[in-house]
Structure formats: structure tokens, C-alpha cells
C-alpha positions as CSV (number, residue, x, y, z in Angstrom):
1,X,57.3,4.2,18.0
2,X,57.5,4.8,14.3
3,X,56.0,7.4,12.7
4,X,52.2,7.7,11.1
5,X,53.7,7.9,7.8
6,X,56.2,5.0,8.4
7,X,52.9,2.7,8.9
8,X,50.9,4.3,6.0
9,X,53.4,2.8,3.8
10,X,54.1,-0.2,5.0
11,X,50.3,-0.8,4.9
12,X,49.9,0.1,1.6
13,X,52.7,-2.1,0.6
14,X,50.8,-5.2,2.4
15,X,47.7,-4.3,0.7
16,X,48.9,-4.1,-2.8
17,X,51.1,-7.9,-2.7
18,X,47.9,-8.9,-1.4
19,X,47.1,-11.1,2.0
20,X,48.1,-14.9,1.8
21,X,46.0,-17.6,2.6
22,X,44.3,-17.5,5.6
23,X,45.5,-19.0,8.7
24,X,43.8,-21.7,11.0
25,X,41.7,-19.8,13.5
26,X,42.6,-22.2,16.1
27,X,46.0,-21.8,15.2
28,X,48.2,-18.4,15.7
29,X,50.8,-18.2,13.0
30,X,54.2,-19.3,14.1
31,X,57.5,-16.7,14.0
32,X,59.2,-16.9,11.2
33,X,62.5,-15.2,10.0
34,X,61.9,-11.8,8.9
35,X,64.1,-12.0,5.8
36,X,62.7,-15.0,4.4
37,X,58.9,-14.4,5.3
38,X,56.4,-13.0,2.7
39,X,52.9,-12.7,3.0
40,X,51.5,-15.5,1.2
41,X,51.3,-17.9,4.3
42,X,49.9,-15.5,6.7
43,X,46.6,-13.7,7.3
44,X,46.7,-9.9,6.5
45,X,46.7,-9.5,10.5
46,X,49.2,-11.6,11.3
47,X,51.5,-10.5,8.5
48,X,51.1,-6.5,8.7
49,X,51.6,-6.8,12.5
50,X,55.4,-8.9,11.7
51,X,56.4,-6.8,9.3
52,X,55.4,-3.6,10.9
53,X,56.3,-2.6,14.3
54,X,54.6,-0.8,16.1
55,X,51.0,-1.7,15.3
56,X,47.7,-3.6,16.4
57,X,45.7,-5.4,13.8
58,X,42.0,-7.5,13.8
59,X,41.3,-9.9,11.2
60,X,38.5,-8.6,8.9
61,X,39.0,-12.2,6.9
62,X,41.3,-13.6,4.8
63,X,42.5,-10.4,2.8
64,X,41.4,-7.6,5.0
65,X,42.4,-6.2,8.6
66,X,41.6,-3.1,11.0
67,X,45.2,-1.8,12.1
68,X,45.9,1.0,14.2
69,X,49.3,2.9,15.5
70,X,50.4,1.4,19.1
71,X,51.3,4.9,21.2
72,X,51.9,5.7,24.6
73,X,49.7,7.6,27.0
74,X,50.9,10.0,29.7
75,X,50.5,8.0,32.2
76,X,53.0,5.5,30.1
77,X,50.0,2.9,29.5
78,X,49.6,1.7,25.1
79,X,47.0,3.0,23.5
80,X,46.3,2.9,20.0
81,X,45.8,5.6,17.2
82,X,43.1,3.8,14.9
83,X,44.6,3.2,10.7
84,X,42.0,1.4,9.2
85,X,37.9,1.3,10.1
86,X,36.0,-1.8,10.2
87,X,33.6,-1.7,7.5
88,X,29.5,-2.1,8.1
89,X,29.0,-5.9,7.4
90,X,25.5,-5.5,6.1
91,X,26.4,-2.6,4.1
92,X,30.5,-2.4,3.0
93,X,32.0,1.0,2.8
94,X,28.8,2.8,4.4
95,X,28.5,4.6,8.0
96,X,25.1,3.7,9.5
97,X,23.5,7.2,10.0
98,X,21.6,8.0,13.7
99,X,18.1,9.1,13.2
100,X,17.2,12.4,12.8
101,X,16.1,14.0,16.2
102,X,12.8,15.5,14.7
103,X,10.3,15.5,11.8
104,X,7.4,16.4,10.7
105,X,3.5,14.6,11.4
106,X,1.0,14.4,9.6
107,X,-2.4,14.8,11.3
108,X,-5.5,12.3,10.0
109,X,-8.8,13.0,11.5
110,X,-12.3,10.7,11.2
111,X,-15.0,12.7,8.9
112,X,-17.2,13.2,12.3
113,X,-20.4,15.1,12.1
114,X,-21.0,17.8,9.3
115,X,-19.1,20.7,9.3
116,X,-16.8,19.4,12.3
117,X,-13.4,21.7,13.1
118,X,-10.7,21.0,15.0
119,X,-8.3,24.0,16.6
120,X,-5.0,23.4,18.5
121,X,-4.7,24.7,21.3
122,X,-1.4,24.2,22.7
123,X,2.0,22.0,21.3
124,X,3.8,22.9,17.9
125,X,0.8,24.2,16.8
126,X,0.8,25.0,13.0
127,X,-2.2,27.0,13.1
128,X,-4.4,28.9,15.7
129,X,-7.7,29.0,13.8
130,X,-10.4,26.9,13.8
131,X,-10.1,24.5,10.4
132,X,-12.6,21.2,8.9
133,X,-11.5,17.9,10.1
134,X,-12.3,17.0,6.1
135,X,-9.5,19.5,4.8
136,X,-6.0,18.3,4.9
137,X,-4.1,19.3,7.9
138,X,-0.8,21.4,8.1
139,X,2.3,19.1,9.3
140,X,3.5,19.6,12.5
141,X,7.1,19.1,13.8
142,X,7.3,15.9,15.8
143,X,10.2,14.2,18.1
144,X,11.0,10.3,17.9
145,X,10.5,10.4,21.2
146,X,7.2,11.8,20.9
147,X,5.5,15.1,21.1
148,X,2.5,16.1,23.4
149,X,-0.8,18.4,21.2
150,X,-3.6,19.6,22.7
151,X,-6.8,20.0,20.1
152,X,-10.8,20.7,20.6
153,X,-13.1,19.7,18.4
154,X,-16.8,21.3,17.7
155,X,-19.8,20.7,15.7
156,X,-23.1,22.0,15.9
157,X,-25.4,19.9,18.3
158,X,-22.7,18.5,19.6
159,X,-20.5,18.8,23.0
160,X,-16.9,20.0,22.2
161,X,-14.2,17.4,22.8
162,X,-11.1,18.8,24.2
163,X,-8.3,16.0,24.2
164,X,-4.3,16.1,24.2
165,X,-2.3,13.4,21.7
166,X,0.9,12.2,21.8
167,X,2.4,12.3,18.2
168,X,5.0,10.9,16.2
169,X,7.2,11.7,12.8
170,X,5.0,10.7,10.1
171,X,1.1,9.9,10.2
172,X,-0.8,9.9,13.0
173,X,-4.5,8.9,12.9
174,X,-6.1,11.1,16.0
175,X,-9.5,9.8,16.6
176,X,-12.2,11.6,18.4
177,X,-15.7,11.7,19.5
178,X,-18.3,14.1,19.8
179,X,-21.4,14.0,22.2
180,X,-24.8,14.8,20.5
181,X,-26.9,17.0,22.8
182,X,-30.4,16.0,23.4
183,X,-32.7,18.6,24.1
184,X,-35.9,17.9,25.1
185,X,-39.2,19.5,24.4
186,X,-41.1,21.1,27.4
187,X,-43.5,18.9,28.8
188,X,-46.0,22.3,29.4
189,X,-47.4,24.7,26.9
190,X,-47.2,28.8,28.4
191,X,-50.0,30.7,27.0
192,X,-49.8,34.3,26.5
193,X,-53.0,36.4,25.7
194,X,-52.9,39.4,23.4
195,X,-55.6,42.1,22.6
196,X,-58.1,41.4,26.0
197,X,-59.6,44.6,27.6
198,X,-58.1,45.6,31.1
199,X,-59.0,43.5,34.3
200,X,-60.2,40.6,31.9
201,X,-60.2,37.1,33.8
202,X,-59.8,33.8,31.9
203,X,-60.8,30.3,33.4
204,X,-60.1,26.9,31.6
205,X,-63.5,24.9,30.9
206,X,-62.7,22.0,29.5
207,X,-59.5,20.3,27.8
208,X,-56.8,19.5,29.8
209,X,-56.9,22.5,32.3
210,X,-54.5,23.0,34.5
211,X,-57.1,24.7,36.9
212,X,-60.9,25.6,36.7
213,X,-60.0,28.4,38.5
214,X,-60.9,32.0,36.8
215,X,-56.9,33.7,37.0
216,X,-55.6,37.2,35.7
217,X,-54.5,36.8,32.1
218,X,-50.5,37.3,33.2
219,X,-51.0,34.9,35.5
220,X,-52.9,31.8,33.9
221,X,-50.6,28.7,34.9
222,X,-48.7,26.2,32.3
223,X,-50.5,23.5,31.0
224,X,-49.2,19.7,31.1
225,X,-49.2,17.9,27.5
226,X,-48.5,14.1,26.9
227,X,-48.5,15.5,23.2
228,X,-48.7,19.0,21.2
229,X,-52.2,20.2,19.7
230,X,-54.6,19.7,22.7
231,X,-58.0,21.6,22.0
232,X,-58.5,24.1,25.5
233,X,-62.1,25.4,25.9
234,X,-61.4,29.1,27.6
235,X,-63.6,31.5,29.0
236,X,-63.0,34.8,29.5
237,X,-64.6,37.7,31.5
238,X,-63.9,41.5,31.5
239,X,-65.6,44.5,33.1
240,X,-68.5,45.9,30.6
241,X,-67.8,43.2,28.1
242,X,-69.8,40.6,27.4
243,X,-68.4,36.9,28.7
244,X,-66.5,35.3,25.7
245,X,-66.2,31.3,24.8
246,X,-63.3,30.8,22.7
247,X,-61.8,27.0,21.8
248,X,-58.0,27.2,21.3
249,X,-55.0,24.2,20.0
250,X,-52.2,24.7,21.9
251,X,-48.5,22.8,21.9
252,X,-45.4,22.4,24.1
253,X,-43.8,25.6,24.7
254,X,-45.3,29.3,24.4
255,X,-48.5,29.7,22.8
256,X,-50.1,33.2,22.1
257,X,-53.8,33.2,21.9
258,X,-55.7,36.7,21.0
259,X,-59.2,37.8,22.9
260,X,-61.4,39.0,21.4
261,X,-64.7,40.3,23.4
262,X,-67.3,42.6,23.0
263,X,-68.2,45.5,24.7
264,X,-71.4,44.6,26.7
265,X,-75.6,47.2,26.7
266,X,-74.6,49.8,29.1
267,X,-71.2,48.9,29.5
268,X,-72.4,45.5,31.6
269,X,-70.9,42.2,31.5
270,X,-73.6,39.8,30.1
């Protein structure tokens, strides 16, 4: 086996005289006498591996090759010690580049209801604070292969949306939606009376009375309404105070009505 060096040169000397025309694919070049061969009927392949002992070569085309050292393993089988690299066809002279293993994602969210914030809870998370989906986004750091976030979103009247993503280097739109909570009005108004003398009594006339039943004031029952602002005709009794008629409005949900009687001659009801 001939040296590295021995090789270099010769190589260099085939490159600078320049390949010869190149050779019928079909057809190997045939042997020809050393001393009165040159290269102008061979491929560059064909030529550097006659001149040179020693060495491997591929046909690039005409007036290029990839050549490399023939050497012997320890176990006595050829290998090869590459010379020359085979250049990138779509790009000559250029190593194609892997990607890189990680990079950074954007995050775009949809504008949602008013005031609507998103906060991560788990995953490369940038941030740990609650921040508008309308404000842009700090990048997070993203695998090709993918990387797993875990966000909640919240807006007032609304149900919170907890949700994991599965993001990528670059943009990601990461869509979401939010539940709007319905609360319904009572069906029943509550009435609570204020300013009645103690052991009063109060009975429901007319309207729509739950009862015409005279109850304790704590205790008067809810009354159903299809609709707010029904008109309750109330009568109220008390121990030497005169019996009171008193018309009240009264809605869905708590009411407080105020009683207003009058002592009654000789501290008698009348």
C-alpha cells in the first residue's frame, strides 16, 4: 500500500491534465500500456485508478471522481480510507445540514370573550401568571418531534377551559372555547318584614298568595312568580295594634317590605 501522500499527488496531478473524454458506460475501458497511456481517452475513474495503485474510484461524470486509499483491516479484509467526497447534487460544494433538535413557538390564541386570560400550567412554560389571550405571547421552546403544554383559560361568566396542546417550532394557532354560565332567576320572591311590633301575624289577601293562612312574620312562605312585580294585598295583625291593610310589588328573589301599624284605644287590636 502506498502512502496517503503518494496518492495526494498523484491525484492532484490527474486533476490538473484534466479527465479525457468520457468512456462508454456500457463499456469498461480496456488495459492499456502504462508508458504510452495518458488520460485523454479515459474517464477520470478509470484513469486515476491505472495510474495509481492502490486506490478505489466512482465516476462523478466525465471530469470528476470520488477516490479513496485501498487499506487493509486487521482481520486482513480491504477497506478503504475515503480521498475525495461526493459532492451534494442539488447543491455543489454544500453539506446538507440535520435540523436543529429544538426551537422556539409561538403561541396564537382566538380573541374569545372580553378580558379572557390564559395561564400555563405545566410544559416549558414561559410564564406562570395569568396574561390576555389579546397580548402577544412569550415563545416557548418546542421539539420537531413535538412538545406537550398544559393551559387554562378564564373569563368572567364563563366556565374555565383547562386543555393540554401538543406544539411545534414556529406558530401554533391553539384554539379554545369557553362555556357561558346561565344563571337563572328564582322562580319565588322571599319577603322579609322590617319595623312590625312583636308577635305581629301577616296573612296574604289577595295576589298570588302562596297561602291565606295568617303565619309569623319569620315564617311567611315564598311566593311563586311567572314574572317580577306582582301586586300582594297583605294583612297584618299585632297585639294592641290596630289590624293594618297594606298593598305591596314584589319580584323574584328577596323582597323587604316595612310594617307599619298603629297602636290600637286601650292597647286593643281593632
Amino acid at each position: 500500500m502506498r502512502p496517503p501522500t503518494l496518492a495526494l499527488l498523484s491525484l492532484c496531478a490527474v486533476l490538473s491534465a484534466g479527465c479525457g473524454r468520457r468512456s462508454e458506460p456500457s463499456k469498461p475501458p480496456e488495459p492499456q500500456p502504462t508508458q504510452d497511456a495518458g488520460p485523454g481517452a479515459d474517464s477520470c475513474a478509470a484513469y486515476v485508478q491505472r495510474v495509481a495503485s492502490g486506490v478505489r474510484c466512482q465516476e462523478v461524470d466525465h471530469a470528476h471522481c470520488s477516490c479513496a486509499l485501498i487499506t487493509a483491516d486487521a482481520d486482513g479484509s480491504a477497506g478503504s480510507q475515503p480521498l475525495l467526497g461526493t459532492p451534494d447534487d442539488s447543491n455543489p460544494g454544500t453539506t446538507p445540514q440535520p435540523p436543529p433538535a429544538g426551537a422556539n413557538a409561538t403561541l396564537v390564541f382566538p380573541p374569545g370573550p372580553p378580558n379572557t386570560t390564559v395561564k400555563c400550567l405545566s410544559g416549558p412554560c414561559p410564564l406562570t401568571t395569568a396574561e390576555l389571550v389579546t397580548a402577544p405571547y412569550p415563545q416557548l421552546a418546542a421539539s420537531t418531534a413535538g412538545t406537550v403544554i398544559e393551559l387554562v383559560f378564564h373569563a368572567a361568566d364563563h366556565r374555565p377551559q383547562i386543555a393540554k396542546y401538543t406544539i411545534f417550532p414556529g406558530t401554533n394557532q391553539v384554539p379554545f372555547t369557553l362555556e357561558r354560565i346561565v344563571i337563572l332567576p328564582p322562580d319565588s320572591a322571599t319577603i322579609t318584614f322590617q319595623g312590625a311590633p312583636e308577635g305581629a301575624t301577616v296573612q296574604c289577601v289577595s295576589g298570588p298568595c302562596p297561602d291565606k293562612k295568617a303565619h309569623p312574620l319569620e315564617s311567611f312562605p315564598a311566593v311563586k312568580l311567572a314574572k317580577d312585580d306582582q301586586t300582594l294585598l297583605l294583612r297584618f295583625n299585632a297585639p294592641g295594634h290596630r289590624t293594618a291593610m297594606s298593598a305591596f310589588q314584589v319580584s323574584r328573589g328577596p323582597n323587604v317590605i316595612p310594617v307599619l301599624m298603629e297602636q290600637g284605644t286601650n292597647g286593643k287590636n281593632r
